[in-house]
C-alpha positions in Angstrom: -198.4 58.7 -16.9 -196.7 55.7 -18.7 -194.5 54.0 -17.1 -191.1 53.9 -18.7 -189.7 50.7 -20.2 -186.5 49.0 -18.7 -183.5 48.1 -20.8 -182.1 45.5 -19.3 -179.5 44.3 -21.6 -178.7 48.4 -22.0 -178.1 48.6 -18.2 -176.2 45.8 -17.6 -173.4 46.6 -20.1 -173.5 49.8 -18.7 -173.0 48.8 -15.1 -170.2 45.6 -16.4 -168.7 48.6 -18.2 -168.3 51.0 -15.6 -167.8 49.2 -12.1 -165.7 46.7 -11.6 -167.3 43.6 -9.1 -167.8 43.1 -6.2 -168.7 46.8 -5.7 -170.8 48.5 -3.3 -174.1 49.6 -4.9 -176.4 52.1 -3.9 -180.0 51.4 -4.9 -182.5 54.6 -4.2 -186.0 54.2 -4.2 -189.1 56.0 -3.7 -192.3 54.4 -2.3 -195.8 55.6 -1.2 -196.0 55.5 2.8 -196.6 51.7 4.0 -194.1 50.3 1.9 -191.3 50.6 3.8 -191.1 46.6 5.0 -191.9 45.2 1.2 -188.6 47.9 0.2 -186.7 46.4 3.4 -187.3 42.7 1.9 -185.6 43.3 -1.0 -182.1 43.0 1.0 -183.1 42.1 4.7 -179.7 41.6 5.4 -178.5 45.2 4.8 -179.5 48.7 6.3 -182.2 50.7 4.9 -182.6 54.3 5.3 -185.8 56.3 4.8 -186.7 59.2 4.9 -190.4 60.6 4.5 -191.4 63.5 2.4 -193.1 66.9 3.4 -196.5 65.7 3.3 -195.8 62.3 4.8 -197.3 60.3 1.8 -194.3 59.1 0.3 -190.9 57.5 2.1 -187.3 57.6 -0.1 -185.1 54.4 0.8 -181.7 54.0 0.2 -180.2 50.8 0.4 -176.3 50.6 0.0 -175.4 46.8 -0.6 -172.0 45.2 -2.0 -173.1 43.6 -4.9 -171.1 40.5 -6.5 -172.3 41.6 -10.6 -174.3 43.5 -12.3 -176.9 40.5 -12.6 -177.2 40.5 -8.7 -178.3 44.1 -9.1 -180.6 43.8 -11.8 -182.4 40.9 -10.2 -182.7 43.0 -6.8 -184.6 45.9 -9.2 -187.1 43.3 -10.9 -188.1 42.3 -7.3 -188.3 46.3 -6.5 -190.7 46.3 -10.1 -193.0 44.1 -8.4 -193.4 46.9 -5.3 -197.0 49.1 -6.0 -196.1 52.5 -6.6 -192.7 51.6 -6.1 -190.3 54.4 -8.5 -186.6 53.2 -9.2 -183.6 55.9 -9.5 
């Protein structure tokens, strides 16, 4: 499967369009099992909360963080790109 390409300049006028900073930010990832402490680094200071799939081989995370602008958040998901297996939504 390919992996899909990430606008960046396309997000970020979405996100400065549409929320208006500081704003609390939900990032929602998917990992494979094992990952969990690499997704908790990626803001150590803030809860995360997983929760593992059927078959126990992959953990969801959501991460709800107040974020000052839409660089802070796009900076936080070019860390998460950097996470094997990691899958951004």
């Amino acid at each position: 499967m390919m992996k899909k390409e990430f606008n960046k300049a396309a997000f970020k006028e979405k996100l400065d369009e549409q929320t208006s900073f500081p704003a609390l930010y939900m990032f929602k990832f998917i990992v494979p099992s094992g990952k969990e402490d690499e997704v908790r680094g990626l803001l150590p200071k803030h809860e995360v909360v997983f929760k593992e799939s059927a078959k126990g081989t992959y953990v969801s995370a959501t991460i709800k963080a107040m974020m000052r602008d839409s660089q802070s958040i796009i900076e936080v998901y070019e860390r998460a790109s950097k996470i094997e297996g990691i899958i951004s939504l």
